[in-house]
SERO-4910 file (N, C-alpha, C, O; in steps of 0.05 Angstrom, whole numbers):
BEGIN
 pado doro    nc1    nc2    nc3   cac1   cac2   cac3    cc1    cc2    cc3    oc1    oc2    oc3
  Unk    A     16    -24      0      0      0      0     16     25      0      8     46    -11
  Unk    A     40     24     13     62     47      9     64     55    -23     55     39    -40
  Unk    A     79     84    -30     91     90    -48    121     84    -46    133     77    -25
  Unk    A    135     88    -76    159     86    -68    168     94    -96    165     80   -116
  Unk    A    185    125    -94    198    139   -110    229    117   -125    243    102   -112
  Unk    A    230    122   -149    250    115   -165    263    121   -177    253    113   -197
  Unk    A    288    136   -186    310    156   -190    328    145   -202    342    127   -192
  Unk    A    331    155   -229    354    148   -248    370    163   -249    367    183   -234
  Unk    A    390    162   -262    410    181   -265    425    169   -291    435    147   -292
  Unk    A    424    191   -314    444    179   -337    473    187   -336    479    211   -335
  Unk    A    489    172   -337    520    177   -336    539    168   -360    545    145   -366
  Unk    A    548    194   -372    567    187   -391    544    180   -426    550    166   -446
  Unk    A    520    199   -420    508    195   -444    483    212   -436    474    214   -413
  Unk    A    470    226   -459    440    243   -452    420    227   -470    423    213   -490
  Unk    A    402    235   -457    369    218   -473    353    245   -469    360    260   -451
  Unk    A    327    254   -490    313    256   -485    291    252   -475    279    271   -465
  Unk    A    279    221   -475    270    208   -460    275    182   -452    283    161   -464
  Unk    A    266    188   -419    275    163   -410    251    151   -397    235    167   -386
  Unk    A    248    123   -397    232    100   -387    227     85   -368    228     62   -376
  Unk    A    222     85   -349    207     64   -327    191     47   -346    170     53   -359
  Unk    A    212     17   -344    198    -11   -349    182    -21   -325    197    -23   -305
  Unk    A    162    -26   -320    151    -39   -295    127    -61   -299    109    -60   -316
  Unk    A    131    -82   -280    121   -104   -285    106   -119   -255    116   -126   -234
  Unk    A     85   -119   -262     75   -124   -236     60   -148   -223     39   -156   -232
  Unk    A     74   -160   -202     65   -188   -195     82   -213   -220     92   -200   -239
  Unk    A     84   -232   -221    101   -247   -239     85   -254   -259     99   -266   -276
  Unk    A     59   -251   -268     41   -259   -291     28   -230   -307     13   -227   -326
  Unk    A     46   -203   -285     34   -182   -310     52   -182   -328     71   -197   -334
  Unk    A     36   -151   -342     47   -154   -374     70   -119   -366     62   -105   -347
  Unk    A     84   -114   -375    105    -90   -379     88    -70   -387     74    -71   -407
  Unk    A     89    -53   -370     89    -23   -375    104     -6   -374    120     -8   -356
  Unk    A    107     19   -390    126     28   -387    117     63   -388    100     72   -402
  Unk    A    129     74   -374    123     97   -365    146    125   -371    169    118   -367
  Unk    A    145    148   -377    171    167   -383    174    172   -363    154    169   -349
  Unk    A    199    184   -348    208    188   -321    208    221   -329    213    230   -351
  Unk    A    202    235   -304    199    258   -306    229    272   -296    245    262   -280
  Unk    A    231    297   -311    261    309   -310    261    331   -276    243    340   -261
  Unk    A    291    333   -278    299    345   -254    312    365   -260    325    360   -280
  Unk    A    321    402   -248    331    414   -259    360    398   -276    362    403   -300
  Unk    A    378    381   -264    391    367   -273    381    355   -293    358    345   -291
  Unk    A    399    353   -321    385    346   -338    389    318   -338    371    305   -349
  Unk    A    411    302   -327    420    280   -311    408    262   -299    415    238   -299
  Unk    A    384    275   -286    371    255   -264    347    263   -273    340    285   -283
  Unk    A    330    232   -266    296    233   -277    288    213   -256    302    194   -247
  Unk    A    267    219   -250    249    202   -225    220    193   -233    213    207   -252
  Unk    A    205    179   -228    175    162   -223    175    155   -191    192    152   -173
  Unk    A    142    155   -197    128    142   -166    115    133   -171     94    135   -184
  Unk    A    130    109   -157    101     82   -154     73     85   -138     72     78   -114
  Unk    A     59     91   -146     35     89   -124     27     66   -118     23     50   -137
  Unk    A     20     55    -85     -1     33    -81     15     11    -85      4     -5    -99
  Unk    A     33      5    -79     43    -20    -84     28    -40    -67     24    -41    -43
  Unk    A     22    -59    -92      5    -82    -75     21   -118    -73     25   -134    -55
  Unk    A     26   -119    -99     45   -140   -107     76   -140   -111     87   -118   -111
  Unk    A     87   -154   -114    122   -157   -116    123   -157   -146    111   -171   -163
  Unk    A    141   -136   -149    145   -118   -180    174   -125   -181    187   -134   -162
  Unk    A    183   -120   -211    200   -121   -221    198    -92   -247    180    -86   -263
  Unk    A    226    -79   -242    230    -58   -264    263    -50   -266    281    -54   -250
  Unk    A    262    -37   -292    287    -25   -300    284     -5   -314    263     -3   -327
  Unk    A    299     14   -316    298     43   -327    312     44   -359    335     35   -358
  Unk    A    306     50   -378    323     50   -407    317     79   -428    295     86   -435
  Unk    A    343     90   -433    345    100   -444    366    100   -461    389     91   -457
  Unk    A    353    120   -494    374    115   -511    384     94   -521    407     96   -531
  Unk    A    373     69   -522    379     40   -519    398     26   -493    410      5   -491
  Unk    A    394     46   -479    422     35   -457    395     33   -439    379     51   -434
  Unk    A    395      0   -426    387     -6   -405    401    -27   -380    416    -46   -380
  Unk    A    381     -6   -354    392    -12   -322    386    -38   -317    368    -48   -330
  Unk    A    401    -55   -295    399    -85   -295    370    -82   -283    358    -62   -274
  Unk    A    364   -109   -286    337   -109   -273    339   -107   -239    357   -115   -224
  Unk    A    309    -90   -229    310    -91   -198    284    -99   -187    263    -89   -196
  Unk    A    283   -112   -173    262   -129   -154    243   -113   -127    256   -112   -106
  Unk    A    223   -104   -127    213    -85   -100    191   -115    -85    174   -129    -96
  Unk    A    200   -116    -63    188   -134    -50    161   -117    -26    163    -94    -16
  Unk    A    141   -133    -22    124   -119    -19    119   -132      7    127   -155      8
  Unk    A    108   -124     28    109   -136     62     87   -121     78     89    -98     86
  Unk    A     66   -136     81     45   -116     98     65   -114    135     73   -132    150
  Unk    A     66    -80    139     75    -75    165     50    -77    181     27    -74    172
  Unk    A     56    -82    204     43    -76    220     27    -39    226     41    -20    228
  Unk    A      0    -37    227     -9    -16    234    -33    -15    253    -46    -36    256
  Unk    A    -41      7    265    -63      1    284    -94      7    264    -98     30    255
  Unk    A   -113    -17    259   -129     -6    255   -154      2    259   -171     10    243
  Unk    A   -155     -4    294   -175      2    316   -165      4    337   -149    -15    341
  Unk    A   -167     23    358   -168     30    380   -190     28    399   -211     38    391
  Unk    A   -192     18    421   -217     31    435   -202     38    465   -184     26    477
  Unk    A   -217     60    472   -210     66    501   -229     64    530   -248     79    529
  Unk    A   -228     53    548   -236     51    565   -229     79    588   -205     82    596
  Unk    A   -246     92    595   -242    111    618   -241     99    637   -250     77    631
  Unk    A   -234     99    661   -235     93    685   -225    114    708   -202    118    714
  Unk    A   -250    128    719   -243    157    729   -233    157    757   -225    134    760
  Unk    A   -228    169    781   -220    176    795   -242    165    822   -261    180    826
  Unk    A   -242    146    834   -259    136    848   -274    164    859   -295    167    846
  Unk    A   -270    183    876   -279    207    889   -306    222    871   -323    236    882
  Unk    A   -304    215    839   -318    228    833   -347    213    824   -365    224    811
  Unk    A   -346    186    834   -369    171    834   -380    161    805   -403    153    802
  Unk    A   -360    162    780   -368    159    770   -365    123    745   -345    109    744
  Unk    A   -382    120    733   -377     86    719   -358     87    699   -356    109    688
  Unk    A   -341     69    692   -324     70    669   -335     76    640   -357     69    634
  Unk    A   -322     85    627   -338    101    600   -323     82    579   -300     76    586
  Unk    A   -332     72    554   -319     57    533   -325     78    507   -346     83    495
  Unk    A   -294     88    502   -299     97    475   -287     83    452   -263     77    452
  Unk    A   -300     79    434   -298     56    410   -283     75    386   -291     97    377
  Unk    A   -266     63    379   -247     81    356   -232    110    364   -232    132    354
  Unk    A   -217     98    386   -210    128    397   -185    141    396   -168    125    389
  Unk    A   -175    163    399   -152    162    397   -138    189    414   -120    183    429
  Unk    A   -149    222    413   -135    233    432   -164    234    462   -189    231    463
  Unk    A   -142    241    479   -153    238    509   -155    261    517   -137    277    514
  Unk    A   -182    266    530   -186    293    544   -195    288    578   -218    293    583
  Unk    A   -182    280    596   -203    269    628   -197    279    642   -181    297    635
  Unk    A   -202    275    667   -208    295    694   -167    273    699   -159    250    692
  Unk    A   -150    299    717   -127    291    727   -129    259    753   -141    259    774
  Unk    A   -118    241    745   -119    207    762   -137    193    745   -148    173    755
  Unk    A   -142    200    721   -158    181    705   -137    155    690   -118    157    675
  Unk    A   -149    134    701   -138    116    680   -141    108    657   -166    107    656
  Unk    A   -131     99    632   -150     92    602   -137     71    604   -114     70    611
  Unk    A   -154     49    596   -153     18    584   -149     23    552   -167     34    539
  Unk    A   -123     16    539   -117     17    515   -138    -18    497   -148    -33    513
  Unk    A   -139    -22    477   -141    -48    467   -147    -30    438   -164    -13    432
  Unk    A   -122    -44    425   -107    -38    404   -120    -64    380   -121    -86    390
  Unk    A   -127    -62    355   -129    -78    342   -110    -71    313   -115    -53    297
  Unk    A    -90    -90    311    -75    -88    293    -85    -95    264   -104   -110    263
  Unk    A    -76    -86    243    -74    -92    212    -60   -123    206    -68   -136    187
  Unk    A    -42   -131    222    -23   -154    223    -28   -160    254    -35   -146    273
  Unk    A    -20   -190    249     -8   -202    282     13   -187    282     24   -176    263
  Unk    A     19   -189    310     49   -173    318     56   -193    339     41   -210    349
  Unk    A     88   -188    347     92   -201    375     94   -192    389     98   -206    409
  Unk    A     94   -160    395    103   -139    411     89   -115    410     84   -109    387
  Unk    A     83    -99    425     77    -68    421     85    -47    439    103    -58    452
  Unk    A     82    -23    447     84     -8    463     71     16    449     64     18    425
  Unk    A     68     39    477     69     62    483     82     75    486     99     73    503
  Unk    A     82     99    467    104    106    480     94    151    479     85    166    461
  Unk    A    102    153    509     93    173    518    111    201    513    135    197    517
  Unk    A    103    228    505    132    250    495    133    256    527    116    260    544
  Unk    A    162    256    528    165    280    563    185    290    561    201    286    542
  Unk    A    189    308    580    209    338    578    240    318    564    251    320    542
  Unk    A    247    302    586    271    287    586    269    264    557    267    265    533
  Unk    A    271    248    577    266    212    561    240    206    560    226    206    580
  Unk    A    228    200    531    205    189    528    201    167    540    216    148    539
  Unk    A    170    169    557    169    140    569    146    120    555    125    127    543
  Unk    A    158     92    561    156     66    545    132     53    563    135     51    587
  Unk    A    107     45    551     88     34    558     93      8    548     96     13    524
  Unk    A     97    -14    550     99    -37    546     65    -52    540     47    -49    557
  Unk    A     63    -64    520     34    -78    510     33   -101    514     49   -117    505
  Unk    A      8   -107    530      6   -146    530     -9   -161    503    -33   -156    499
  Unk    A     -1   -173    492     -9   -187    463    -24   -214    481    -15   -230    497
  Unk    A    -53   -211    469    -75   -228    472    -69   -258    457    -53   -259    439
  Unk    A    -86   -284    468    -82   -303    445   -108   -293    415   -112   -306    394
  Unk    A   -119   -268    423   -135   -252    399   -125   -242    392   -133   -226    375
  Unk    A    -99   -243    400    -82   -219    369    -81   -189    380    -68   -172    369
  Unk    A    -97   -184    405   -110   -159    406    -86   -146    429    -80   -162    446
  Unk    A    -75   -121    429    -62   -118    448    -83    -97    467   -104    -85    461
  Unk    A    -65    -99    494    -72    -80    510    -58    -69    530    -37    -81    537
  Unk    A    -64    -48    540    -45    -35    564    -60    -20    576    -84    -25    574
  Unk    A    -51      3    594    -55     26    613    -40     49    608    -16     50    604
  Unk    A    -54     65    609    -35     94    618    -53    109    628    -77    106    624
  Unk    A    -37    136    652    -56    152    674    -49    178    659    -29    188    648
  Unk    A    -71    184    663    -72    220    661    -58    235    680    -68    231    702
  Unk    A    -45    245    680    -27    260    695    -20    291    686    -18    311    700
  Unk    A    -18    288    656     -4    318    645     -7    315    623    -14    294    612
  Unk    A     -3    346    608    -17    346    574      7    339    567     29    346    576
  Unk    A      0    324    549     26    311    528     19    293    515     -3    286    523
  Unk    A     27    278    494     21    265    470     29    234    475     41    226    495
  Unk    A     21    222    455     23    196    455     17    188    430      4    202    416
  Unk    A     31    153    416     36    137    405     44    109    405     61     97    419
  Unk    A     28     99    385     29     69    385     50     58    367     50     63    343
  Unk    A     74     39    382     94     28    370     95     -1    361     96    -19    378
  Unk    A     95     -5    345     84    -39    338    106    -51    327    116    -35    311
  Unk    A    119    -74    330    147    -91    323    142   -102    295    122   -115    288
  Unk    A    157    -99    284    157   -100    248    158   -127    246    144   -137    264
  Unk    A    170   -145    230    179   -162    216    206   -166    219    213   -189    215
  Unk    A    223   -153    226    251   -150    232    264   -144    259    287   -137    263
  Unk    A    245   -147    276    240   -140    304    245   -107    308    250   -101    331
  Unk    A    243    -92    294    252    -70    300    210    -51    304    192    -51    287
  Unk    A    210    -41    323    185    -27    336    178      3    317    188     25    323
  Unk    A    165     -1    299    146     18    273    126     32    290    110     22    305
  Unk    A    131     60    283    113     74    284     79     69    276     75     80    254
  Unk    A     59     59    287     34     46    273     17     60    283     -6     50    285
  Unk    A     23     93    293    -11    108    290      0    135    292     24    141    296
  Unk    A    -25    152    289    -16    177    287    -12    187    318    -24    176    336
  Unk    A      7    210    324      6    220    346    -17    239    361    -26    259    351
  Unk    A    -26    228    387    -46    237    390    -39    252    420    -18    249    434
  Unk    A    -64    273    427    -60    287    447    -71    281    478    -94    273    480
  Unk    A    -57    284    499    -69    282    520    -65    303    536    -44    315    542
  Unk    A   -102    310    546   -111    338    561   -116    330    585   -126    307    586
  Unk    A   -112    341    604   -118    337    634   -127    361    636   -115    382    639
  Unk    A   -161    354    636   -188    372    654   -188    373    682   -189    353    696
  Unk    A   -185    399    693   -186    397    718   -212    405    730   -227    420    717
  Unk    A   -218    394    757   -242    383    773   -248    410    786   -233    419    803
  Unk    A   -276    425    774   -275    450    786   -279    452    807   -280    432    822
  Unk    A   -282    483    819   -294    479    857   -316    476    847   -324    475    824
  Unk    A   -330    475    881   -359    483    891   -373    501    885   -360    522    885
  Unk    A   -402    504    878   -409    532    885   -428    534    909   -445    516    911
  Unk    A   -427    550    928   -450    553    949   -454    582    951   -440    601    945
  Unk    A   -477    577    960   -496    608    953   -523    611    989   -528    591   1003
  Unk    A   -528    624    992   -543    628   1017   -566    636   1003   -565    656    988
  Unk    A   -599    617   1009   -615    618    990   -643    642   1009   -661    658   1004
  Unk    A   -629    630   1032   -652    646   1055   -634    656   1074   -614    642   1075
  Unk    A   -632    677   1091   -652    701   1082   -625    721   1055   -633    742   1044
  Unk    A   -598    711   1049   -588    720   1032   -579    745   1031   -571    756   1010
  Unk    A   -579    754   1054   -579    792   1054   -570    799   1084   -559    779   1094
  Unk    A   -571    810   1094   -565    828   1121   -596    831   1138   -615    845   1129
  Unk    A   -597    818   1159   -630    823   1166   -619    839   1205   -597    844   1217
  Unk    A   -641    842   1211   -643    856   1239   -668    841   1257   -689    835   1247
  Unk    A   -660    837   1288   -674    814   1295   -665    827   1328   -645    837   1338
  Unk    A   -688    821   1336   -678    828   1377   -676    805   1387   -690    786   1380
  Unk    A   -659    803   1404   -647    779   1418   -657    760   1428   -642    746   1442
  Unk    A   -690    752   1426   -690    731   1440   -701    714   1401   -711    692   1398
  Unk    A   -694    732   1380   -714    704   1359   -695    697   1350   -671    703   1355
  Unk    A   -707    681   1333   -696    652   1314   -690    669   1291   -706    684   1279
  Unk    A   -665    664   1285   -656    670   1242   -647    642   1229   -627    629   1226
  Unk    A   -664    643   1227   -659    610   1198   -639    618   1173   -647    634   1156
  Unk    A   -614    607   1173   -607    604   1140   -607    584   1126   -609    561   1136
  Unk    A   -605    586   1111   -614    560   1086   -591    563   1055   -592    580   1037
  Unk    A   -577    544   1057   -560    551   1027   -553    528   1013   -553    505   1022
  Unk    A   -544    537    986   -547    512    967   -515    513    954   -503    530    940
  Unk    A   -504    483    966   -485    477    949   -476    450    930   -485    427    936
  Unk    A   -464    452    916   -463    434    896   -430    433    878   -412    449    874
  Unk    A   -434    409    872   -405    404    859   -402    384    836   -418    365    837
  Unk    A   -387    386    815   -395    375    792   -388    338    794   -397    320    780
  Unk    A   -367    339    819   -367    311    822   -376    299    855   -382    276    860
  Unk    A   -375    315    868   -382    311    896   -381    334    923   -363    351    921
  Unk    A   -394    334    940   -386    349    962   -370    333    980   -373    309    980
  Unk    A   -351    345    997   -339    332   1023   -351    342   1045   -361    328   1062
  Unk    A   -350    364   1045   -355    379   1072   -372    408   1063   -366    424   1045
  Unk    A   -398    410   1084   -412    441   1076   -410    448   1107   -418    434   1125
  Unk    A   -401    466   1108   -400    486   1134   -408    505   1136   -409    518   1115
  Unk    A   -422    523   1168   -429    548   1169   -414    556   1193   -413    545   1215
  Unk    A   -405    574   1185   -378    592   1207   -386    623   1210   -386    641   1193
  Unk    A   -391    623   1236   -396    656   1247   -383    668   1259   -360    663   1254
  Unk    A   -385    683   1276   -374    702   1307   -385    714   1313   -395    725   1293
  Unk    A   -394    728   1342   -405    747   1347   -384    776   1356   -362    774   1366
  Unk    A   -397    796   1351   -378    818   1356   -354    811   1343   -337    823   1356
  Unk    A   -341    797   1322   -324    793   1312   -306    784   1320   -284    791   1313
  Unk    A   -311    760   1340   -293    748   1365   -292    723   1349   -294    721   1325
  Unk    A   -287    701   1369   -269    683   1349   -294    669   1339   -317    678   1340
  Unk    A   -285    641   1327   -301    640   1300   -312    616   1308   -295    604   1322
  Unk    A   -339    601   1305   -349    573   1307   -355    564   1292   -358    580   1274
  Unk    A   -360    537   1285   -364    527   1264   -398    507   1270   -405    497   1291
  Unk    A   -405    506   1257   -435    484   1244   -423    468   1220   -410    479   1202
  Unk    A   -428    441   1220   -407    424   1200   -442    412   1190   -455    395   1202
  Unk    A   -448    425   1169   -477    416   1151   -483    391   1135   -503    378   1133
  Unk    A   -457    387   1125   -450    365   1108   -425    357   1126   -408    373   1134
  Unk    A   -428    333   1129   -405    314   1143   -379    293   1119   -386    279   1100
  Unk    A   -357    298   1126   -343    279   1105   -350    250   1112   -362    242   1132
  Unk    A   -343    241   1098   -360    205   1097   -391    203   1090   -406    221   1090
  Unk    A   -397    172   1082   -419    175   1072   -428    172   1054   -410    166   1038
  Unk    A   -454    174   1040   -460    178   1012   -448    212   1004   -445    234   1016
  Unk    A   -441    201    975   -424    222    966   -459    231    948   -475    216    937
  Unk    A   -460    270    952   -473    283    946   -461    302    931   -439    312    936
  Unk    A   -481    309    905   -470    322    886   -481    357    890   -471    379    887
  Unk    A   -505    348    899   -520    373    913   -536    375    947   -550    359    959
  Unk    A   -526    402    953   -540    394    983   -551    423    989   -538    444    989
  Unk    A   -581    418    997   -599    446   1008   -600    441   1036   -614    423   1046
  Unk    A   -585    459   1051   -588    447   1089   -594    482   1102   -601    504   1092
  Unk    A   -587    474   1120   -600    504   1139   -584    501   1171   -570    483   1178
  Unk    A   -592    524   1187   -582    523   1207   -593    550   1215   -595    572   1205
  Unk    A   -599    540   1238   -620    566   1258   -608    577   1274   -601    562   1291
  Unk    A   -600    605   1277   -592    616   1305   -610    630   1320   -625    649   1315
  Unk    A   -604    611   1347   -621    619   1366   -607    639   1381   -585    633   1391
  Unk    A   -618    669   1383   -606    686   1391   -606    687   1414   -585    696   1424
  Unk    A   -626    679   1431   -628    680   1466   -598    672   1473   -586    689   1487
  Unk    A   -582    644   1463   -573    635   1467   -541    642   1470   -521    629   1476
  Unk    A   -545    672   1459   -520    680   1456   -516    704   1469   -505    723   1459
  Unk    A   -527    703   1492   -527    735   1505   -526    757   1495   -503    766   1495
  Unk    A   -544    772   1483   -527    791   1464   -543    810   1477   -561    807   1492
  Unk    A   -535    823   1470   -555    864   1475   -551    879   1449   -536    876   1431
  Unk    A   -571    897   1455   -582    919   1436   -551    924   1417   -530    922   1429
  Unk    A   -553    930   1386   -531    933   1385   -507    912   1367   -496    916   1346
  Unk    A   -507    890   1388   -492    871   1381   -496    854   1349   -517    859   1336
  Unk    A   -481    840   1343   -483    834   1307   -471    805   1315   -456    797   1333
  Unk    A   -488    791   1294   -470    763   1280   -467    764   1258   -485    770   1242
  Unk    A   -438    757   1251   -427    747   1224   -428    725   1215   -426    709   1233
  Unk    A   -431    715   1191   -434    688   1186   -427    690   1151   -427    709   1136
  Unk    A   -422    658   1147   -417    658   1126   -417    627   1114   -425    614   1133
  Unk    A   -412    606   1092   -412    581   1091   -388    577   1070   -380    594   1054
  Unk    A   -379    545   1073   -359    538   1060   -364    524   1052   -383    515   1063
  Unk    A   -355    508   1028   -358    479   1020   -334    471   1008   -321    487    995
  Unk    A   -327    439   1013   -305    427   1003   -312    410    982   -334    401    983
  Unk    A   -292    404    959   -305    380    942   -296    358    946   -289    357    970
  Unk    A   -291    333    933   -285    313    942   -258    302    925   -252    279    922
  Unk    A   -243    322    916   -219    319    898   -190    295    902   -167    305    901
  Unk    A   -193    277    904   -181    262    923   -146    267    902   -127    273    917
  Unk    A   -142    266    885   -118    271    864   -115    304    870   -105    315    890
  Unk    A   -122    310    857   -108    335    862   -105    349    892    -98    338    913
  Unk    A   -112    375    888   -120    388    925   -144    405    925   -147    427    915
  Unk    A   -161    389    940   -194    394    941   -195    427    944   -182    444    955
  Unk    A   -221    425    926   -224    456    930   -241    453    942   -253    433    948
  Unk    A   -247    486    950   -263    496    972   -269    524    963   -249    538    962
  Unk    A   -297    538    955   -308    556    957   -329    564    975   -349    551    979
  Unk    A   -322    594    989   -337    609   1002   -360    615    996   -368    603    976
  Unk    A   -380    633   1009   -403    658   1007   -395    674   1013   -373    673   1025
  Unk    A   -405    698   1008   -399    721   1027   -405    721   1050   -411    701   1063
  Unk    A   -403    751   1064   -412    743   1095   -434    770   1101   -435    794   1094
  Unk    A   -452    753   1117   -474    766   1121   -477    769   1152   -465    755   1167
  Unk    A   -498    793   1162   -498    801   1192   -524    793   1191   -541    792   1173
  Unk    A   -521    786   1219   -551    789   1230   -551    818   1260   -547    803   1279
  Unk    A   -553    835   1266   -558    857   1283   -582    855   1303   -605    851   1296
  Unk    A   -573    860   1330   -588    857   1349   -603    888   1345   -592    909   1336
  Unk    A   -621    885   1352   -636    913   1356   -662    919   1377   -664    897   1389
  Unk    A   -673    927   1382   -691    933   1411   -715    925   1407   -722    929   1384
  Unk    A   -731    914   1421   -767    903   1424   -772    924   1414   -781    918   1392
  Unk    A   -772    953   1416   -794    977   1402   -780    995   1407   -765    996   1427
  Unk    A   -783   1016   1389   -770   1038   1397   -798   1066   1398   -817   1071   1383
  Unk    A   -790   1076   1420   -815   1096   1439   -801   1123   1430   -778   1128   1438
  Unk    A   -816   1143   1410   -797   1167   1405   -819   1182   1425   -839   1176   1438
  Unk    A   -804   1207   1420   -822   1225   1448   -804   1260   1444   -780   1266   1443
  Unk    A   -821   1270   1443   -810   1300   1431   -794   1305   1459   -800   1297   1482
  Unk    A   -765   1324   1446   -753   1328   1475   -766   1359   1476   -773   1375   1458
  Unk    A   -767   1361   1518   -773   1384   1528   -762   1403   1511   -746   1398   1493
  Unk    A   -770   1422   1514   -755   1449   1504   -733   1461   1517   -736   1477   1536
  Unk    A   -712   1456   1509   -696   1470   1520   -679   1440   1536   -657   1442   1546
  Unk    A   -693   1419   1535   -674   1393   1544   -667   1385   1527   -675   1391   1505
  Unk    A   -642   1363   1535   -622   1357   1518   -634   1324   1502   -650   1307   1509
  Unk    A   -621   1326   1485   -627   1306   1457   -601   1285   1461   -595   1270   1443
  Unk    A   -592   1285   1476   -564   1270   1476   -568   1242   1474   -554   1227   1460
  Unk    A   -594   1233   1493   -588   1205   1482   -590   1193   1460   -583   1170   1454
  Unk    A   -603   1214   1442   -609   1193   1425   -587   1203   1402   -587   1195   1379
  Unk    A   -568   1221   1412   -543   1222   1397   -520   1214   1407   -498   1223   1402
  Unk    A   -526   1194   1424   -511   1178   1429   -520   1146   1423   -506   1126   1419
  Unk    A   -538   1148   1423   -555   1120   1404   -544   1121   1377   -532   1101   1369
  Unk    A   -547   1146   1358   -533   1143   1332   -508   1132   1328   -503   1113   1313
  Unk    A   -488   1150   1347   -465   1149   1345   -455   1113   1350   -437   1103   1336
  Unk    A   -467   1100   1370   -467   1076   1377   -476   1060   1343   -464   1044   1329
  Unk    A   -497   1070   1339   -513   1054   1301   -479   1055   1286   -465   1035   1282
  Unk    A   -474   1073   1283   -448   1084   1269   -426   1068   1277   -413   1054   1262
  Unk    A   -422   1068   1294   -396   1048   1305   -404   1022   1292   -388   1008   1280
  Unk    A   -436   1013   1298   -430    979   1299   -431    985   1267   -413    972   1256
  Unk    A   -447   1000   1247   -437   1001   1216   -421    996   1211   -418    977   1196
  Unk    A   -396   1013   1224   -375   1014   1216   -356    993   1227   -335    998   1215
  Unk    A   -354    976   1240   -348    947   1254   -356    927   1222   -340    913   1210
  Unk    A   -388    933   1215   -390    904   1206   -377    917   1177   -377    899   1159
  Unk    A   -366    943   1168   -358    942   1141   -327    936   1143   -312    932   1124
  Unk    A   -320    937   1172   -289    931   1170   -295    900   1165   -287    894   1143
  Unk    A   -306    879   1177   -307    859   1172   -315    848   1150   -308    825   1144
  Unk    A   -328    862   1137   -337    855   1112   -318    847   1087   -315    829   1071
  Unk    A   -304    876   1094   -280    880   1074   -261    874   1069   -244    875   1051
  Unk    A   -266    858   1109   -233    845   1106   -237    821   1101   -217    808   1095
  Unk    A   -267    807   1103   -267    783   1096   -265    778   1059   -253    760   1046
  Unk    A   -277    795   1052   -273    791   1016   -246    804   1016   -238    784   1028
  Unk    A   -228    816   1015   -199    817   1014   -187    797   1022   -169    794   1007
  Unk    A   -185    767   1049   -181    752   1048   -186    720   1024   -171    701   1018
  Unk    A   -207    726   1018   -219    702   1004   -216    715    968   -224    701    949
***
C-alpha cells in the first residue's frame, strides 16, 4: 500500500527520453512509463503508487538499459482500531466510559484509560510510548491469544502519545498517528445562601434560619457554616459531614437561636458558609459565600419630643453607637472579601 519513489540518473550519455519498465506481480504484462526530469538534466524520477504485489522494473534509455530490480512488498504492521476505556478517579463517583475508535484523550487529572489496540497484522510486541520533557516513556503492551493488544496509561499531564508496533525484523514501527493528552481539571464548589441572603435585623431573643445551596460537579466533602459574634473568634456548624453517601448537591439550613448567645441591643453576628469538594488527586477545592450580619436591635423603639430646651443627647448617642457597629460590620466585611 506504500509508495515508493524511483530515481535514475544517466551517466556518460544524454536521452531525451527516459523510461520506467515496470512489471507487476510475476504474470503481469510491462508497462512502461517516461520518467519525469529534474533541474539536472542528468537525473529523472517516477512514483510508484499503491504497491500491492512484488514488482520487477528497469529504467532505459537511448537504448542503454539498467539491470533489472526487484521491489518486495510486506504488509507492516499498523493500528487499525483503538478503543479506550475511561476509568475515572474513584472520588468522583463515576462508571467507566468505553470509547470505541478512539484516539486523543481529554479526562479529569488520576484518570486511568484501558488501551485495546487492534492491529492490521499479528504482531509479537507493542508499546506506548509517551513524549516527556527528558526521556520518552515506554508503555509496554500485552499481546492477547486474539491478536489484540492492551495496556494502561494515567492522566497526569498534557502531552502526547503513540502506538509502536514490532515490524517483521524485530525493530518497533511507528503504527498510528500521534495523538493528544488533556488533563481537565475538577472544578470547585459553588455555594450560595438561599434564605434570608442579605443582612437582616432581629432582637435577641428570635430565631434567624439560614438556608443555602451547594453543589459540585463531582461531589461534596464537607458544607459548613462559620460565624462570630462581635467579631470574636469564629465557630463552626459542619452541615455536610465527610463520609458517607457522596452528594453532588445539598440544600441544608441552620438556625440561630439568639437568646442563646447573650447579646444586647446593638450587638451583630457574622456568618458565612464553605464547602469542600471531594478531589481526592489533586487538592480539594473549597469555595466560600460572602458574609452576612444578622444585628441585634430593641423590642420597640418609643420616640417622644424632647422638652424644650432639654437635651437630645441620648439619642445622639444611640446614633453614634448605630455608626460604630456600621462601621465594625464594614471593616469585617471587607476584610473578609480581601481575604478570600
Amino acid at each position: 500500500g506504500a509508495d515508493q519513489e524511483i530515481t535514475a540518473f544517466l551517466e556518460g550519455f544524454e536521452a531525451d527520453r527516459v523510461e520506467l519498465a515496470l512489471r507487476r506481480g510475476d504474470d503481469g504484462s510491462w508497462e512502461r512509463w517516461p520518467m519525469a526530469s529534474y533541474d539536472d538534466p542528468s537525473q529523472r524520477a517516477f512514483m510508484l503508487l499503491d504497491l500491492q504485489d512484488e514488482s520487477e522494473y528497469f529504467v532505459e534509455a537511448a537504448g542503454v538499459r539498467s539491470p533489472l530490480f526487484r521491489v518486495s512488498v510486506t504488509d507492516l504492521p499498523y493500528v487499525e482500531t483503538m478503543n479506550l476505556e475511561y476509568r475515572f478517579p474513584a472520588y468522583t463517583g463515576l462508571s467507566p466510559r468505553l470509547v470505541e475508535d478512539g484516539g486523543d484523550i481529554a479526562a479529569l487529572r488520576g484518570t486511568e484509560i484501558l488501551l485495546e489496540i487492534h492491529p492490521t497484522v499479528a504482531v509479537e510486541a507493542g508499546r506506548i510510548l509517551l513524549e516527556a520533557d527528558g526521556d520518552d516513556e515506554v508503555i509496554a503492551l500485552e499481546v492477547g491469544g486474539d491478536g489484540v493488544l492492551r495496556g494502561a496509561l494515567s492522566v497526569t499531564r498534557n502531552t502526547f502519545y503513540s502506538v509502536r508496533l514490532q515490524g517483521p525484523k524485530g525493530e518497533f514501527l511507528r503504527a498510528s498517528p500521534e495523538y493528544a493528552i488533556e488533563v481537565l481539571e475538577d472544578q470547585p464548589p459553588i455555594v450560595t445562601f438561599e434564605d434570608p441572603g442579605r443582612d437582616v435585623r432581629a432582637n435577641r431573643i428570635e430565631e434567624v434560619y439560614a438556608e443555602l445551596r451547594a453543589e459540585d460537579d463531582f461531589g461534596l466533602r464537607k458544607v459548613e457554616l462559620l460565624y462570630s459574634v462581635n467579631g470574636g473568634e469564629e465557630q463552626k456548624r459542619v452541615l455536610v459531614a465527610p463520609g458517607g453517601r457522596t452528594r453532588k448537591e445539598a440544600l441544608v439550613g441552620h438556625t440561630f437561636f439568639l437568646e442563646e448567645e447573650e447579646l444586647v441591643d446593638g450587638d451583630f453576628i457574622s456568618y458565612y458558609a464553605r464547602a469542600v469538594d471531594t478531589d481526592e488527586v489533586g487538592s480539594a477545592s473549597e469555595s466560600t459565600t460572602d458574609i452576612y450580619f444578622i444585628e441585634v436591635t430593641p423590642f420597640t423603639k418609643d420616640y417622644r419630643q424632647a422638652q424644650q430646651g432639654g437635651g437630645g443627647g441620648g439619642g445622639g448617642q444611640g446614633d453614634m453607637a448605630n455608626a460604630m457597629s456600621q462601621r465594625q460590620r464594614l471593616i469585617i466585611s471587607a476584610t473578609f472579601k480581601l481575604d478570600r
